[in-house]
C-alpha distance (Angstrom), angle and dihedral (degrees) to the residues before:
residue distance angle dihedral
X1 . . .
X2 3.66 . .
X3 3.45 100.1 .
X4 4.13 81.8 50.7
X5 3.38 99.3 62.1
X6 3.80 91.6 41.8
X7 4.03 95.1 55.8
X8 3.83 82.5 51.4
X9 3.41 100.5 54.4
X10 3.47 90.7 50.2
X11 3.49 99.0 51.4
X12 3.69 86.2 51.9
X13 3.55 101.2 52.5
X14 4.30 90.7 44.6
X15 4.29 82.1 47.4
X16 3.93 97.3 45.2
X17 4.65 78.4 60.9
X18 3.82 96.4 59.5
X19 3.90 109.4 77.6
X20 3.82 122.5 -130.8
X21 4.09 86.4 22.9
X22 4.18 112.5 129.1
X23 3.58 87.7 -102.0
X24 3.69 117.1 38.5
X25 3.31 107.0 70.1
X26 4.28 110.3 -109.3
X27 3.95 130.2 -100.1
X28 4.22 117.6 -103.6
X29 4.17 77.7 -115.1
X30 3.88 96.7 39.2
X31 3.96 83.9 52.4
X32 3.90 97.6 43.3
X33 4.00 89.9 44.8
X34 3.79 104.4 50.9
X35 3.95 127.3 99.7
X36 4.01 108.6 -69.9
X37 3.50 143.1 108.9
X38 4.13 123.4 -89.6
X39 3.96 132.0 -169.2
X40 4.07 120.3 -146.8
X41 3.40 136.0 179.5
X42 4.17 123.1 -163.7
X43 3.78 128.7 -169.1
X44 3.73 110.5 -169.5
X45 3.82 137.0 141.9
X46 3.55 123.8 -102.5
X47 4.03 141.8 -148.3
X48 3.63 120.9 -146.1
X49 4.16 109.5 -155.9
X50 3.86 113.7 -135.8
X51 4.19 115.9 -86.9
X52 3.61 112.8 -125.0
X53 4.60 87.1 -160.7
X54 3.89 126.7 -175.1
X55 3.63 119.7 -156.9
X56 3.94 124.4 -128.2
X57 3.80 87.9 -149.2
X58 3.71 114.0 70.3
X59 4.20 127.5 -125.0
X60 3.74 118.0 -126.8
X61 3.55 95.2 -87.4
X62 3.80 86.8 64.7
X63 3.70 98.5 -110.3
X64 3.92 127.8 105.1
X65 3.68 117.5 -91.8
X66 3.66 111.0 -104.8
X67 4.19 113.7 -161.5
X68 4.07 128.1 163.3
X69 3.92 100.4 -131.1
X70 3.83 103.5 -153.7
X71 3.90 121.0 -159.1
X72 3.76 134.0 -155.6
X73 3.64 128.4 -129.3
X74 3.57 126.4 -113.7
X75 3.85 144.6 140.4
X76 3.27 122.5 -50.6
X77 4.67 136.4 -173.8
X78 3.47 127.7 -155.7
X79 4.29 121.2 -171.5
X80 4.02 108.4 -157.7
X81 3.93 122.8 -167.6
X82 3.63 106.1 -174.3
X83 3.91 140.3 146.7
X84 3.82 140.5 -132.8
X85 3.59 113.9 -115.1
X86 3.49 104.1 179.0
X87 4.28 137.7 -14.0
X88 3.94 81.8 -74.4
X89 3.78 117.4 20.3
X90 3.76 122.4 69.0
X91 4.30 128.3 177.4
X92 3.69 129.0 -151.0
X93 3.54 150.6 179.0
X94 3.74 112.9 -144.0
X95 3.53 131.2 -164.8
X96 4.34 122.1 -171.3
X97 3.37 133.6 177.8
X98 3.63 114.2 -161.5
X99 3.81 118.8 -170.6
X100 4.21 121.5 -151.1
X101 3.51 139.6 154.2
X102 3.82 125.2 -147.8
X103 4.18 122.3 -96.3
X104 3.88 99.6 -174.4
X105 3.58 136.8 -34.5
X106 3.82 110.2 -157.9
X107 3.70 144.1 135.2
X108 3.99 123.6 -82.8
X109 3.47 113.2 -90.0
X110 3.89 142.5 5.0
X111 3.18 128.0 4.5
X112 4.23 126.0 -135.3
X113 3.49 121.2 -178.5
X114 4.24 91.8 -35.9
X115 4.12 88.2 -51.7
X116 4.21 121.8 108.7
X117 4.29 108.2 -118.1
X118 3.13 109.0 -111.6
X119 3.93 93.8 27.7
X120 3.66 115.0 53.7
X121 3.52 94.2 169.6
X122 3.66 92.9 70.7
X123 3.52 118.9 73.7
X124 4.05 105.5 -127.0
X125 3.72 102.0 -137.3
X126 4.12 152.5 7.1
X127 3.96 116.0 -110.9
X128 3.52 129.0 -156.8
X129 3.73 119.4 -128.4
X130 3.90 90.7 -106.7
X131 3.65 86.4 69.4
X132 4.03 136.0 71.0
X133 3.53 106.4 -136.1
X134 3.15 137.8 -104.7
X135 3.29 118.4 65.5
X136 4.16 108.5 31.5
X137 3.93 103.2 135.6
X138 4.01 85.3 168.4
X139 3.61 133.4 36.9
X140 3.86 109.9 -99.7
X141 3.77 100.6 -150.5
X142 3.58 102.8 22.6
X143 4.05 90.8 175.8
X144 3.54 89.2 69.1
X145 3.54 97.1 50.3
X146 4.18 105.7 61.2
X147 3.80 137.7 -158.6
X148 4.12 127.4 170.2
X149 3.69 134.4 165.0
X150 3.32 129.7 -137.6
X151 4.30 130.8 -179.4
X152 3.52 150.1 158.5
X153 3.91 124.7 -129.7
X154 3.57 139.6 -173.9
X155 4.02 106.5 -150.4
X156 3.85 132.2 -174.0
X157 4.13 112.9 -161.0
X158 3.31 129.0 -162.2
X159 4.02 122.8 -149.7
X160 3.43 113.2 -137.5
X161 3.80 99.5 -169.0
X162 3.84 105.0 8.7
X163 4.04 100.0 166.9
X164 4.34 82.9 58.3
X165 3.65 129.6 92.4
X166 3.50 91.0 -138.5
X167 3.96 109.6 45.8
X168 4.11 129.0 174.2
X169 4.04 108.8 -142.7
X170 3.87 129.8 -161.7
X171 3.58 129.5 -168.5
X172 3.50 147.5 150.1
X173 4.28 129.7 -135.6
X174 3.59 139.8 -178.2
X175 3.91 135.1 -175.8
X176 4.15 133.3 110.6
X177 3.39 126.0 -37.4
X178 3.96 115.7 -162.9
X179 3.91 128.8 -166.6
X180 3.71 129.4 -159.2
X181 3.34 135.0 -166.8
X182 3.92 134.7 -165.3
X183 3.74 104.8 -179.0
X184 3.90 132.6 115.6
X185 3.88 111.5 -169.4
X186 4.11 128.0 170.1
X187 3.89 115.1 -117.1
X188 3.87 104.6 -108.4
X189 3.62 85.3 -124.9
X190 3.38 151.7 2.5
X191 4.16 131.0 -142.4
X192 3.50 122.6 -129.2
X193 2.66 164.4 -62.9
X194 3.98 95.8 54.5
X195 3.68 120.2 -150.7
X196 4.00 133.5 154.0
X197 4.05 79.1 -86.6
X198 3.68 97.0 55.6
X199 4.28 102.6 23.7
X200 3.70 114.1 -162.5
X201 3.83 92.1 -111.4
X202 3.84 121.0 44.7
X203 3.46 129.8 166.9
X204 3.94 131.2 -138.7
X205 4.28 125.3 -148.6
X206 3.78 113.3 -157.8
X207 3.93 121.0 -151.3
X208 3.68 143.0 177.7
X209 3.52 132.1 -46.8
X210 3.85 112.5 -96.1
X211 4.03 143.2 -163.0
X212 3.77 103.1 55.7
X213 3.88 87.6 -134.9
X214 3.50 91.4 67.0
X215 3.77 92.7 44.1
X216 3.81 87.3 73.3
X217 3.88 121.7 132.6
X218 3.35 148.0 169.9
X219 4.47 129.6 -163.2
X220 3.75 138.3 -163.1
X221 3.65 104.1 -132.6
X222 4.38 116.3 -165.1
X223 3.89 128.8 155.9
X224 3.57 144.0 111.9
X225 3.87 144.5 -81.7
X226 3.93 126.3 -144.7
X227 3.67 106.7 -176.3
X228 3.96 100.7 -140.1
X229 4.33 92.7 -174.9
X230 4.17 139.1 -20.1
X231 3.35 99.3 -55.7
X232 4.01 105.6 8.0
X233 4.06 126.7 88.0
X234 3.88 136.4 173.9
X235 3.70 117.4 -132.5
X236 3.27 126.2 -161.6
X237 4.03 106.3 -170.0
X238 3.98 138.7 -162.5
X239 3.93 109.5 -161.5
X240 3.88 123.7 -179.6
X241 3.40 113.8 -170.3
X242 4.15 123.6 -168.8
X243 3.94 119.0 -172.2
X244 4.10 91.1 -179.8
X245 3.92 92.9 -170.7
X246 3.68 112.8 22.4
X247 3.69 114.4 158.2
X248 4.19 129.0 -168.0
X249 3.54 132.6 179.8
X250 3.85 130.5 -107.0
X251 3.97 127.2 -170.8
X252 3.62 132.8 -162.3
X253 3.65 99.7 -134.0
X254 4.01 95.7 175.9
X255 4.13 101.0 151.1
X256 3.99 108.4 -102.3
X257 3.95 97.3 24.6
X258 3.27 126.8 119.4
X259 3.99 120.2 -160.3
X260 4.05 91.1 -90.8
X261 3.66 93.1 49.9
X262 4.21 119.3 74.5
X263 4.14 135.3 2.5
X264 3.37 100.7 -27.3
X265 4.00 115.5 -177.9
X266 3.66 91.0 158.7
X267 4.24 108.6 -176.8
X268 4.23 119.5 14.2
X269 3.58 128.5 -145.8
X270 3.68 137.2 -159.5
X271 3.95 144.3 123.5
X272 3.98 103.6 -82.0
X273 4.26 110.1 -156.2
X274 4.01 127.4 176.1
X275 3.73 129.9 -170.8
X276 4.19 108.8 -149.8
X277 3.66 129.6 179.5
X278 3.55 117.4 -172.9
X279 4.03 140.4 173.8
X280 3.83 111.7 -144.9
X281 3.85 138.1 169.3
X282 3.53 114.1 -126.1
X283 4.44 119.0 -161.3
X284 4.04 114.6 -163.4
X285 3.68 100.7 -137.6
């Protein structure tokens, strides 16, 4: 019984010297790297890339409107929920909100007299109400006129050196991106000939992007972790998110027109892309 309780305190005090074993008592990295769920929030800045759009509604010279929607950056937030599979592997859902506002939507190009060259029966740009149309190649007040994003991602991570205080990540995500707009501009001009049924200055209201289908997206996701205590981290994250044929709505909303009557573009198209780097803290449930 002796010897027993001799060959058990032995293996005891040989167990209590291998980390993460039931006795020894576990690493600040062991802890922070096994199986378990973490929250995180990140508050970064954002860069929307220009959107080269295509109506579904066709101009008066019988061919889709084509107009480069460029976005400002701003701030942006992201909340994560995610959970540790293994030493290396970790999934999460992530949820951002990035907010914009609009610096000019026009067509490629010159510019003559608020009409593309080489398609005068397309108006060349959108005005704001602050300005007299034409010309307005850029949107005067663009703090008036308002655009955010907003999506929902599924993400796997990989840890690159998991055991380390300081550890680079990769990963890869993909889930719904949505874009909304609240903006009413003037065209900067408006083909003839002008009647009651087509009034020499109309105005256009943007919305929301539409048809979850084409609200699909997928991101690159790569950073770095520094492991301030046991069960807190800092990340410091790269996202690149693609939405390669988001869709929104437009309406002419000119008083006295009904949908036949004026420019109507109705719904946009394009491939929608945003650079975001945010700094986050991350707590291992």
């Amino acid at each position: 019984m002796r010897l027993f309780r001799s060959m058990m305190m032995f293996a005891s005090a040989a167990l209590a010297g291998v980390p993460g074993t039931v006795w020894g008592a576990p690493s600040a990295g062991d802890l922070f790297n096994r199986p378990r769920f973490y929250l995180a929030l990140d508050l970064g800045y954002h860069w929307p890339r220009p959107i080269n759009a295509t109506s579904l509604g066709l101009a008066p010279d019988n061919r889709p409107y084509n107009w480069l929607y460029r976005i400002n950056p701003d701030w942006a937030a992201f909340g994560r929920v995610g959970y540790r599979v293994s030493r290396h592997w970790r999934v999460e859902f992530d949820a951002g909100l990035r907010e914009s506002n609009i610096n000019s939507i026009h067509a490629p190009g010159p510019n003559v007299s608020g009409f593309s060259v080489g398609r005068p029966a397309q108006p060349y740009a959108l005005c704001d109400h602050h300005v007299v149309p034409p010309p307005c190649a850029r949107i005067a007040y663009p703090h008036t006129n308002w655009a955010y994003a907003d999506d929902g991602m599924i993400n796997v991570i990989y840890d690159l050196l998991p055991g380390k205080r300081l550890n680079p990540f990769v990963g890869v995500g993909g889930g719904i991106y949505h874009l909304q707009f609240d903006a009413h501009f003037y065209f900067s001009g408006v083909p003839g000939p002008i009647s009651p049924a087509n009034p020499a200055t109309q105005q256009l209201q943007l919305g929301g992007s539409i048809d979850r289908l084409t609200q699909l997206a997928a991101q690159g996701i790569g950073g770095f972790s520094y492991r301030l205590q046991r069960r807190l981290a800092l990340d410091f994250v790269y996202r690149f998110i693609c939405a390669p044929n988001l869709r929104w709505n437009t309406l002419n909303d000119t008083p006295h027109l009904n949908q036949r009557q004026g420019l109507q573009p109705h719904d946009f198209h394009g491939s929608a892309q945003d650079e975001t780097m945010t700094v986050g803290l991350r707590y291992s449930l």
